[in-house]
N, C-alpha and C positions, 0 to 999 in steps of 0.2 A: 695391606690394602683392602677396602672396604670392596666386596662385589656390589653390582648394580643386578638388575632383572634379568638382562640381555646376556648374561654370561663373560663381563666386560670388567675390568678392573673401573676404575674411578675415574684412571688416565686416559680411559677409552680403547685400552689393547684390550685383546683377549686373553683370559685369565689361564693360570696353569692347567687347572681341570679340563676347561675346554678345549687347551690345542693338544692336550691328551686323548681326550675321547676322538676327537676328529683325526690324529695320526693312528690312533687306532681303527679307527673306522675304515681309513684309508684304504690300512693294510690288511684288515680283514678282505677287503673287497682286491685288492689285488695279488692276494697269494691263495692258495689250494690247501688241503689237510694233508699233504704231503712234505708242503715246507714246514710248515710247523712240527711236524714227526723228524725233518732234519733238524731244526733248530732244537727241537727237544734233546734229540739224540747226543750234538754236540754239547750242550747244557751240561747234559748229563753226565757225559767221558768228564768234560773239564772237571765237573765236581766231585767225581772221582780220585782224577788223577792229584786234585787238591787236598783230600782229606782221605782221613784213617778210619780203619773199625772201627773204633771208639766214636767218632761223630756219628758216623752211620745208627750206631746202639744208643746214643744221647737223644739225636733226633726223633728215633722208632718210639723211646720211649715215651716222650714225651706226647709224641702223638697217638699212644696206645693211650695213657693218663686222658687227653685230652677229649679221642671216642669214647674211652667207657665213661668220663662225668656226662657226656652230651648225650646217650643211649641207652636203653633197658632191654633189658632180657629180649623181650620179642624183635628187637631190634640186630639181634646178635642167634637169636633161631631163624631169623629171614638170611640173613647171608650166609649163615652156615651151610643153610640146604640149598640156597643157590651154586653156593661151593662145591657143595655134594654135586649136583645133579650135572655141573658142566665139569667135575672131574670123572663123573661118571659115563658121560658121553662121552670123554676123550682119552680113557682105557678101556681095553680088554682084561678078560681074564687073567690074565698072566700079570699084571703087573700086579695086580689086589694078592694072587699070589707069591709076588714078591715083597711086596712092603708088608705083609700080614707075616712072613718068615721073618723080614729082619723085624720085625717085634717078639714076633714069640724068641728068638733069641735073644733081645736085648733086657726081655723081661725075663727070660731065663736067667742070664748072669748077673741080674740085679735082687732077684730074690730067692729065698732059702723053701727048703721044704712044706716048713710052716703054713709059708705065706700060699702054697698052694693045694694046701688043706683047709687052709678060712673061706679059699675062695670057691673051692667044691665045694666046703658047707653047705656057705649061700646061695651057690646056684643048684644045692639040691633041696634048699628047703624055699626056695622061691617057686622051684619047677613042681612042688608039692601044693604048695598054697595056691596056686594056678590051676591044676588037676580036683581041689578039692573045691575051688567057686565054682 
């Protein structure tokens, strides 16, 4: 069916979009940010309780493919450091001392002696070329 100006089918009802936007409208104006956090909420158990790991990782991907085509670098150092800075204000000390331990172990048991002789190399010949500008 052909719309007219008025937002009106041809028949003279109103068209789908617009008793959309108006029952939306509706409901914007008579609920709070509270129902919408419940309705999210149960949204959200159901689509849980519906699906598997596997969806969860299908969907993530996809939408990780679909930000990095849509953004650049500077786009990806802006939320980083927003990341930073409100995981920063919502620890203390002790926790950075704790995630900082389970890495130095996790990087412990994933690499050999070697790999921690390339890496003093480097960071003594970076911390030399620093001292000599």
């Amino acid at each position: 069916m052909a719309k007219n100006n008025n937002n009106q089918n041809d028949n003279g009802k109103m068209s789908l979009e617009e008793a959309g936007r108006k029952g939306g409208q509706t409901t914007s104006n008579n609920h709070d940010k509270e129902f919408y956090q419940e309705i999210g909420q149960k949204g959200g158990e159901a689509t849980s309780n519906n699906h598997d790991k596997e969806f969860y990782q299908e969907i993530g991907e996809k939408g990780g493919e679909t930000t990095s085509n849509n953004h650049d670098k500077d786009f990806y150092q802006e939320i980083g450091k927003k990341g930073g800075e409100a995981t920063s204000e919502n620890h203390d000390k002790e926790f950075y001392q704790e995630i900082g331990e389970k890495g130095g172990e996790a990087t412990s048991n994933n690499h050999d002696k070697d790999f921690y002789k390339e890496i003093g190399e480097k960071g003594g010949n970076s911390r030399q070329n620093n001292n000599n500008n």
